[in-house]
C-alpha positions, 0 to 999 in steps of 0.5 A, a space after each residue: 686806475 681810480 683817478 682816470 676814471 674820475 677823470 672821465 666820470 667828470 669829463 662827460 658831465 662837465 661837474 665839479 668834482 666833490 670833496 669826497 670824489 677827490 679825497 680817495 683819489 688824491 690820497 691813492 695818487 700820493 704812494 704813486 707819486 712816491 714811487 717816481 723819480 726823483 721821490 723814489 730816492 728821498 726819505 717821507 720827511 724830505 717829500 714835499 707837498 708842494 712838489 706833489 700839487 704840481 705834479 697833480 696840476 700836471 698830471 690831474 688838474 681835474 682832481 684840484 677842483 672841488 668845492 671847499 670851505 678852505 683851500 682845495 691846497 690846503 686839504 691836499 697838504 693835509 692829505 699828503 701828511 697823513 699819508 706819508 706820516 708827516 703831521 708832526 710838521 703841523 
């Protein structure tokens, strides 16, 4: 799995993780979100992106550390609307 091998990659060296390291990785966990329960049952419109950053907290916490001249929060909306076809919202 790409992000698992992220997370090991950074572990061993103990680096932050740069932008374009985590954008691939963050946009291919999006879809694997998806299919889980409960988002698995919600159309795009009603997924939110906050529940998304949550379950990376949990789940990937290395993937939200990176260096960015916004917040790393911000990039990640951004991301799961692209993805999940939401930029009317913005």
């Amino acid at each position: 799995m790409l992000s698992h091998l992220a997370d090991e990659k950074y572990k061993l060296t103990g680096k932050p993780m740069t932008r374009s390291d985590a954008e691939p990785r963050i946009r291919y966990l999006i879809p694997v979100w998806r299919q889980q329960e409960p988002q698995q049952e919600l159309t795009n419109s009603e997924l939110s992106a906050t529940a998304f950053i949550a379950w990376l907290r949990q789940e990937h916490p290395r993937l939200l550390v990176f260096r960015s001249p916004v917040p790393v929060t911000y990039l990640i909306e951004m991301w799961f609307d692209q993805e999940l076809n939401q930029t009317w919202r913005n």
